[in-house]
Backbone atoms as SQL, in Angstrom:
CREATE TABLE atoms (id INTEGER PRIMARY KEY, chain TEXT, resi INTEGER, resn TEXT, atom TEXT, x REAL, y REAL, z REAL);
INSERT INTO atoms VALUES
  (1, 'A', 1, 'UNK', 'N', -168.650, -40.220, -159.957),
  (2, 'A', 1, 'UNK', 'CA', -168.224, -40.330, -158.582),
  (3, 'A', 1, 'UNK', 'C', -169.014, -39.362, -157.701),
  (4, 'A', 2, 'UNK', 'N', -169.332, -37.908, -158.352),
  (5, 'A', 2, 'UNK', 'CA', -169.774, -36.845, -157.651),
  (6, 'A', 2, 'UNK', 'C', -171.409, -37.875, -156.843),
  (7, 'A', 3, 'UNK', 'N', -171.402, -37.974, -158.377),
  (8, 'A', 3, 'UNK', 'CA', -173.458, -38.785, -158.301),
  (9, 'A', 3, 'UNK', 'C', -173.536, -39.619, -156.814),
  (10, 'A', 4, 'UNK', 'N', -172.852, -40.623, -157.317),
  (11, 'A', 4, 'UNK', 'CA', -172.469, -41.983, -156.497),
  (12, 'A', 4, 'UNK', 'C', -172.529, -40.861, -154.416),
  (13, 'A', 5, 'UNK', 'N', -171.894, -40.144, -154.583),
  (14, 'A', 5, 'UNK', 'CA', -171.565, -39.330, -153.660),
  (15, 'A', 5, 'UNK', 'C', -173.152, -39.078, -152.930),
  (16, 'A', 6, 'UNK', 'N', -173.566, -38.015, -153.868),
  (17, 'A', 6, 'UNK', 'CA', -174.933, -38.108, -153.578),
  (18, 'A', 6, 'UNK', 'C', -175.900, -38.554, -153.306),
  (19, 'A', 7, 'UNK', 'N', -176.173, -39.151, -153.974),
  (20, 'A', 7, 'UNK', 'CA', -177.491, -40.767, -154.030),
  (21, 'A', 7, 'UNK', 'C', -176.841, -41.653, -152.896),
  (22, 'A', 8, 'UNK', 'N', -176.100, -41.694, -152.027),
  (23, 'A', 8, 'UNK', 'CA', -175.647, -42.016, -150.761),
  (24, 'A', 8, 'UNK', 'C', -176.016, -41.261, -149.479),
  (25, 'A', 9, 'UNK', 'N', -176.099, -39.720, -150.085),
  (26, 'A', 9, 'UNK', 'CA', -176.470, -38.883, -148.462),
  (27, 'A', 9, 'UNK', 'C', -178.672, -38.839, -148.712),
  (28, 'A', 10, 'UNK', 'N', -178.583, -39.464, -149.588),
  (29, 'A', 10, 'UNK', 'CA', -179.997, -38.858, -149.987),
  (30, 'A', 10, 'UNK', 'C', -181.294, -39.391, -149.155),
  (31, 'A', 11, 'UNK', 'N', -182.104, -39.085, -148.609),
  (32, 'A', 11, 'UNK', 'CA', -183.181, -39.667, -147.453),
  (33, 'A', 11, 'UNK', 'C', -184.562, -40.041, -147.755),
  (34, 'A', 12, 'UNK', 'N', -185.328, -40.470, -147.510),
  (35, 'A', 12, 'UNK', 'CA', -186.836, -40.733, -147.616),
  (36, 'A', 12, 'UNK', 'C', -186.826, -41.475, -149.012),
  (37, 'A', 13, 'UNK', 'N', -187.415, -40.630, -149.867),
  (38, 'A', 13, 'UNK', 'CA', -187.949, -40.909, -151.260),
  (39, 'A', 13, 'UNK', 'C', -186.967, -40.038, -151.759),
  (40, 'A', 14, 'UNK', 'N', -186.360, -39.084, -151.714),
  (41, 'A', 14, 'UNK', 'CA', -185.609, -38.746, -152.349),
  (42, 'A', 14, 'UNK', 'C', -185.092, -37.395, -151.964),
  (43, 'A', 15, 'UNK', 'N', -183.830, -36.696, -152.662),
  (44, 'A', 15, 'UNK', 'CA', -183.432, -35.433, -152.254),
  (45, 'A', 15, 'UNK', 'C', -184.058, -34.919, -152.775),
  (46, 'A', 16, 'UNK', 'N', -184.534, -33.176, -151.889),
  (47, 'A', 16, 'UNK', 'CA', -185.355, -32.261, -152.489),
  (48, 'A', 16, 'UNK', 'C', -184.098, -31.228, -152.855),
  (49, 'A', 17, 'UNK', 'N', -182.925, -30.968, -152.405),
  (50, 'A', 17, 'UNK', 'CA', -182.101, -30.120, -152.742),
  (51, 'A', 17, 'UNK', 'C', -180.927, -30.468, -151.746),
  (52, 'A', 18, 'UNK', 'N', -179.910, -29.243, -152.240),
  (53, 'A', 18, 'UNK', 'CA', -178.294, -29.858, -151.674),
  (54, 'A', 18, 'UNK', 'C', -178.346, -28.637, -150.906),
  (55, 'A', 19, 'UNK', 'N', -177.801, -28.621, -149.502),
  (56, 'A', 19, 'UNK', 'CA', -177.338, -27.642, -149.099),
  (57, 'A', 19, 'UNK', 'C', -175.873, -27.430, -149.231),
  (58, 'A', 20, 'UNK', 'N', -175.300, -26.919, -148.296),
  (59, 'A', 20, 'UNK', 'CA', -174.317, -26.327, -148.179),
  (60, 'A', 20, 'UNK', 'C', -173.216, -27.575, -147.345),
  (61, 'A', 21, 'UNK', 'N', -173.607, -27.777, -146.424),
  (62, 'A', 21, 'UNK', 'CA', -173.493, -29.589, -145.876),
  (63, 'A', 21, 'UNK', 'C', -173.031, -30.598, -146.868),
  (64, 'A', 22, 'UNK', 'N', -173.710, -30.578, -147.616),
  (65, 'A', 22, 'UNK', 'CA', -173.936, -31.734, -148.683),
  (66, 'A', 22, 'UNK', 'C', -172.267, -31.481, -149.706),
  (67, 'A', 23, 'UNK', 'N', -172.451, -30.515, -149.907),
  (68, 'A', 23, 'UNK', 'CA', -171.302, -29.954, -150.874),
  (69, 'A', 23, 'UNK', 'C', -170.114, -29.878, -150.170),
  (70, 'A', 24, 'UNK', 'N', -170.046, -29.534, -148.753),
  (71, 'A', 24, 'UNK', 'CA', -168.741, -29.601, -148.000),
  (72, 'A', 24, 'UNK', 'C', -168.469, -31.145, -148.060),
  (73, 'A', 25, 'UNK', 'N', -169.056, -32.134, -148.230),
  (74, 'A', 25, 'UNK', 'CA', -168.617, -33.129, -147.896),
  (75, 'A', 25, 'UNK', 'C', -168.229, -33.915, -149.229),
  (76, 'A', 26, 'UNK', 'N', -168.322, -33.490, -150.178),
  (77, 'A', 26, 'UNK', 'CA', -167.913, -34.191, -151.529),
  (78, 'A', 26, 'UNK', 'C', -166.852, -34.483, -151.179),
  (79, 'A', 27, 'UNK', 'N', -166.098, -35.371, -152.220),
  (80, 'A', 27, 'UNK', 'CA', -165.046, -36.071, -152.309),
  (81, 'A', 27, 'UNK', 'C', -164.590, -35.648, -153.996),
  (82, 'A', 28, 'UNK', 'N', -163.809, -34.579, -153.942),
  (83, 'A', 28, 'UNK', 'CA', -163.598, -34.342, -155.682),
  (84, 'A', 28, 'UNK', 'C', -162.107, -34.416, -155.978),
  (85, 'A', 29, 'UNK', 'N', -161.818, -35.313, -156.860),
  (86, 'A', 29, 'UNK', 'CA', -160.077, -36.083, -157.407),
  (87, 'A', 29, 'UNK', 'C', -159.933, -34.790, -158.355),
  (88, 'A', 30, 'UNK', 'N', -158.502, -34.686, -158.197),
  (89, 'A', 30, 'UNK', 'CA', -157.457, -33.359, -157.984),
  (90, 'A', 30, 'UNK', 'C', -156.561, -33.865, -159.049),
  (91, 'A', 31, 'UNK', 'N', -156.460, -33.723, -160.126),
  (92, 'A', 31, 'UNK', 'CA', -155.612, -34.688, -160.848),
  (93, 'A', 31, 'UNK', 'C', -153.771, -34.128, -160.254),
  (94, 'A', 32, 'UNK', 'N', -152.753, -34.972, -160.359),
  (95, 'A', 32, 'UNK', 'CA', -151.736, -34.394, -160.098),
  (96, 'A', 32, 'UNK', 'C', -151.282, -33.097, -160.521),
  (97, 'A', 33, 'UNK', 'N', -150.637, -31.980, -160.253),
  (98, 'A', 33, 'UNK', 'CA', -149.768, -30.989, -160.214),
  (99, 'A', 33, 'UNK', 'C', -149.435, -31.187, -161.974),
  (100, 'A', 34, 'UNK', 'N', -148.620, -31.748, -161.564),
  (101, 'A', 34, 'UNK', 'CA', -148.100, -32.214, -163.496),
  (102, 'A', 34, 'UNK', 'C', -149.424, -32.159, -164.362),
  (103, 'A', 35, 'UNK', 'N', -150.065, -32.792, -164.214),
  (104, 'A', 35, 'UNK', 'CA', -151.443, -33.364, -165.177),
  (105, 'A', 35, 'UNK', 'C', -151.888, -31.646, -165.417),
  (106, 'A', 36, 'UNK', 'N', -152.395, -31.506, -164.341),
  (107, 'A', 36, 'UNK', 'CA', -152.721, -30.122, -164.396),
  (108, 'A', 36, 'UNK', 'C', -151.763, -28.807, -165.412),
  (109, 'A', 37, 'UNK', 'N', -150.756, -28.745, -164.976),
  (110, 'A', 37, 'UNK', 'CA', -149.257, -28.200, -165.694),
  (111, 'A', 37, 'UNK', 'C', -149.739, -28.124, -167.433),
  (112, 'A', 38, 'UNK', 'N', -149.822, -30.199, -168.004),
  (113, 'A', 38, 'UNK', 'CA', -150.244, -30.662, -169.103),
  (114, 'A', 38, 'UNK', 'C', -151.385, -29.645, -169.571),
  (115, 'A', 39, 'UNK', 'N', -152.802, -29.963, -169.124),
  (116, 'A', 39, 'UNK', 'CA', -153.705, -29.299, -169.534),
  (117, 'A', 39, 'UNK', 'C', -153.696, -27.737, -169.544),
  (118, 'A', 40, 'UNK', 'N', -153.272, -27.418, -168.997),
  (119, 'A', 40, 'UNK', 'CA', -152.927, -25.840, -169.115),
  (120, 'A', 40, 'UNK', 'C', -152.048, -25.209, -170.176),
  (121, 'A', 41, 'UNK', 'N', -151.202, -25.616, -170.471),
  (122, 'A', 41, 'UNK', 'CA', -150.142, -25.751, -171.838),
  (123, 'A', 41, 'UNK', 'C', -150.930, -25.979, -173.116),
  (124, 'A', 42, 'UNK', 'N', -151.653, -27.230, -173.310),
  (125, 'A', 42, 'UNK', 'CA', -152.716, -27.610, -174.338),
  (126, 'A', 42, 'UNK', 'C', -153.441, -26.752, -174.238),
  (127, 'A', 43, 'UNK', 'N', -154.255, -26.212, -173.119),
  (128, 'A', 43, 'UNK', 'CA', -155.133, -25.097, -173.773),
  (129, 'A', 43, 'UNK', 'C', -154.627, -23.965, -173.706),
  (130, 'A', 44, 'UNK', 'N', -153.913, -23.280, -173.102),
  (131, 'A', 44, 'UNK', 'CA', -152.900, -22.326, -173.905),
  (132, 'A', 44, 'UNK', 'C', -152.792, -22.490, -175.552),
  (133, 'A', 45, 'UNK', 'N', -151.872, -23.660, -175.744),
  (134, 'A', 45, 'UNK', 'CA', -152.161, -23.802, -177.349),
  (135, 'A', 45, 'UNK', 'C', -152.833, -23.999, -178.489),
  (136, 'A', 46, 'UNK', 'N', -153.954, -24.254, -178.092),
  (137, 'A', 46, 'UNK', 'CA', -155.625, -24.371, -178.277),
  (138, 'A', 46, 'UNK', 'C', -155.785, -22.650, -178.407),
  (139, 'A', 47, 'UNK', 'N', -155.862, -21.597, -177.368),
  (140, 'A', 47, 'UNK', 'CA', -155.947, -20.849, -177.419),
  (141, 'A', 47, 'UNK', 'C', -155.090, -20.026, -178.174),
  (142, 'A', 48, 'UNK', 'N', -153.861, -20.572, -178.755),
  (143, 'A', 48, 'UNK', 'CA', -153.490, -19.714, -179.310),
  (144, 'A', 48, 'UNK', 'C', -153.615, -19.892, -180.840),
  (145, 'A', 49, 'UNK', 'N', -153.872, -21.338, -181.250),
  (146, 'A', 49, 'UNK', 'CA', -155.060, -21.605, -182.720),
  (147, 'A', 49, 'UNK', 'C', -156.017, -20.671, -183.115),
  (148, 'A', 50, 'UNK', 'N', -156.849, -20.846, -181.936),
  (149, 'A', 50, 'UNK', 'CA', -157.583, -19.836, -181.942),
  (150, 'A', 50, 'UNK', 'C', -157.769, -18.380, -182.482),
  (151, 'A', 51, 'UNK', 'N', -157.103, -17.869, -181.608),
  (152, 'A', 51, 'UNK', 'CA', -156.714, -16.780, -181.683),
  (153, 'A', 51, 'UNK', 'C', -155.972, -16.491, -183.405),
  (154, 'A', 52, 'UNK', 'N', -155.203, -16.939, -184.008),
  (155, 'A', 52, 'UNK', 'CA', -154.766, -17.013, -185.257),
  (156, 'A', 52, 'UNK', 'C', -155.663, -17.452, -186.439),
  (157, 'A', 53, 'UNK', 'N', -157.062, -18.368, -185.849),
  (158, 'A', 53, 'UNK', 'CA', -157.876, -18.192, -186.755),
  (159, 'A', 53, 'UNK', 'C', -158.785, -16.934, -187.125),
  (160, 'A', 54, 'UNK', 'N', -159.039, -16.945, -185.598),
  (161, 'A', 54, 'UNK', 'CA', -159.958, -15.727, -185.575),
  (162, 'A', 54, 'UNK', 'C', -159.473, -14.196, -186.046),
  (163, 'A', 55, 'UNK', 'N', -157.945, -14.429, -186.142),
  (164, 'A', 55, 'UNK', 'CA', -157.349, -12.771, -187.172),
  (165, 'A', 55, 'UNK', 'C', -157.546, -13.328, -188.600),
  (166, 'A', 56, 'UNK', 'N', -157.505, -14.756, -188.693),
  (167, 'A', 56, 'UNK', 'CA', -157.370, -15.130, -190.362),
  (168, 'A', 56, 'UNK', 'C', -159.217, -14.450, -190.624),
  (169, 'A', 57, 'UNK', 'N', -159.916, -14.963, -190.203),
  (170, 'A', 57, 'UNK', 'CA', -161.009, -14.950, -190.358),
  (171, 'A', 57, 'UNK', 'C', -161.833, -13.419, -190.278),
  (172, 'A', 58, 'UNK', 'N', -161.117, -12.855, -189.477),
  (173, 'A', 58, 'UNK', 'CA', -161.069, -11.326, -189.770),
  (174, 'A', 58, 'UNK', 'C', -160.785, -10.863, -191.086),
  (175, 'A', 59, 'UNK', 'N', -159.599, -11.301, -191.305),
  (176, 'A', 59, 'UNK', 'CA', -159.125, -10.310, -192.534),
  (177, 'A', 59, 'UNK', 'C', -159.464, -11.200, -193.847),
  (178, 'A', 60, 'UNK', 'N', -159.904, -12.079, -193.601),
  (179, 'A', 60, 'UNK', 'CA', -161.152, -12.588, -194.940),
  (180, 'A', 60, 'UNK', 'C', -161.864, -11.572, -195.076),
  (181, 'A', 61, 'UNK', 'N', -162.948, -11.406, -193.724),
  (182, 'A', 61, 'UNK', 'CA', -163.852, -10.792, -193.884),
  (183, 'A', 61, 'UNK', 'C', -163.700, -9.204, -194.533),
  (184, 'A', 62, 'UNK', 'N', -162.812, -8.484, -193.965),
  (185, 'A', 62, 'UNK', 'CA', -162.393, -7.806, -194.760),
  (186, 'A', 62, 'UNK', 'C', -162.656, -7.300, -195.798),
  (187, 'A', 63, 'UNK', 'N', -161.410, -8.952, -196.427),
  (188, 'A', 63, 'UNK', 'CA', -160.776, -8.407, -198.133),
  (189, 'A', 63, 'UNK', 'C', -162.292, -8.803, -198.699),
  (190, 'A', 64, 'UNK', 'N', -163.697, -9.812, -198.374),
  (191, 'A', 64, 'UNK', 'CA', -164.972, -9.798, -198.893),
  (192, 'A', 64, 'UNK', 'C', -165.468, -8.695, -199.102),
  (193, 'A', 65, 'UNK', 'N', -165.779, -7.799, -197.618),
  (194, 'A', 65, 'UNK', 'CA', -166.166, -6.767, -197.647),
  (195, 'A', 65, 'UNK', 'C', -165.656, -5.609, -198.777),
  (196, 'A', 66, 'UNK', 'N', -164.295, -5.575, -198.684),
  (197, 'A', 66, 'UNK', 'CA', -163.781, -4.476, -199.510),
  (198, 'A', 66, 'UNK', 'C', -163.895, -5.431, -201.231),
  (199, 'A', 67, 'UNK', 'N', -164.349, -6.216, -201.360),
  (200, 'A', 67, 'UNK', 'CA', -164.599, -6.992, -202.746),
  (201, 'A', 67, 'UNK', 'C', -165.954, -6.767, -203.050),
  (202, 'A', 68, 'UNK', 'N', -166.851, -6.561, -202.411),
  (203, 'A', 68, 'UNK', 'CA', -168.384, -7.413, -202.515),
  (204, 'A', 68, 'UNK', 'C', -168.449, -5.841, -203.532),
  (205, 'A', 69, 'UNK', 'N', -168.377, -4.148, -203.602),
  (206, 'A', 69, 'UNK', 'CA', -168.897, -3.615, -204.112),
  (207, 'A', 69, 'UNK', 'C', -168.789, -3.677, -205.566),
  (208, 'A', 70, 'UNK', 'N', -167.689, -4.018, -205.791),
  (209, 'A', 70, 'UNK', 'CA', -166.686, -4.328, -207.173),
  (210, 'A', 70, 'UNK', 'C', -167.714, -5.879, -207.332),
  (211, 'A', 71, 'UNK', 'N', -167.896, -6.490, -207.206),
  (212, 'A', 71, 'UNK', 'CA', -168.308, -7.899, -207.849),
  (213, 'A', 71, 'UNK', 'C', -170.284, -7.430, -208.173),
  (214, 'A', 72, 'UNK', 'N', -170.271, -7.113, -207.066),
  (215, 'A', 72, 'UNK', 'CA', -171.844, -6.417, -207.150),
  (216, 'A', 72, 'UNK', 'C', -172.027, -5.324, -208.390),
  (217, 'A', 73, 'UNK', 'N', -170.521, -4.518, -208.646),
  (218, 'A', 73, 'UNK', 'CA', -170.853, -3.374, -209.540),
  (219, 'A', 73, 'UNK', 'C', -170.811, -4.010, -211.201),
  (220, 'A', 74, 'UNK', 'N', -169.823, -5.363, -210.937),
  (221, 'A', 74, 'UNK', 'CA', -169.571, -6.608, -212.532),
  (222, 'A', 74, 'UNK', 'C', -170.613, -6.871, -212.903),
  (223, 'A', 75, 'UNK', 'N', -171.482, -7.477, -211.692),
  (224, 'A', 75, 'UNK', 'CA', -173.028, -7.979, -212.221),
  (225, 'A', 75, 'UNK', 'C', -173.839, -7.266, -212.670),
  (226, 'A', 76, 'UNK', 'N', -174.077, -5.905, -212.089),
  (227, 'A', 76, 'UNK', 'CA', -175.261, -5.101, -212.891),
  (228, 'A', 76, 'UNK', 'C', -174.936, -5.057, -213.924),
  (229, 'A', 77, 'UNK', 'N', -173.497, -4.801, -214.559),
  (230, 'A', 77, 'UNK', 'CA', -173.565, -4.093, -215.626),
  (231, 'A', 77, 'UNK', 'C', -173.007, -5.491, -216.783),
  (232, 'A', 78, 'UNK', 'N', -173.432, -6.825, -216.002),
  (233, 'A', 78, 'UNK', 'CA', -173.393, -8.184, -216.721),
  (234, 'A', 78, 'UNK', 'C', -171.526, -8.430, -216.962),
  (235, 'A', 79, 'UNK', 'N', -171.112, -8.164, -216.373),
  (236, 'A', 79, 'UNK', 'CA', -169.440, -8.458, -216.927),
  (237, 'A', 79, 'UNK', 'C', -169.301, -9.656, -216.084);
């Protein structure tokens, strides 16, 4: 829609750039109040996946870290 918008104000052979004009006059759909409400909630909860992976994934790293000298020390000595 934005495009469509554009390629309508555009002159000669073509636009060389957008001013400030150009952009005041868009036409940009606002989804309802509610809709909005929706998506904000979902990514809230998205974000809070997140967030619970990224401690899981921490404390992997971790318990690797605090493992790797012990598995490294099995192999030299072939166990």
């Amino acid at each position: 829609m934005g495009q469509e918008q554009l390629l309508g104000q555009r002159y000669g052979q073509g636009k060389p750039g957008l001013n400030l004009t150009n952009i005041r006059m868009l036409n940009i759909p606002v989804p309802p109040l509610s809709e909005q409400h929706e998506t904000v909630a979902k990514l809230d909860a998205y974000q809070g996946t997140t967030d619970q992976l990224r401690y899981t994934q921490d404390a992997i790293g971790a318990e690797l870290d605090a493992l790797m000298p012990s598995i490294l020390s099995r192999a030299f000595r072939g166990d």
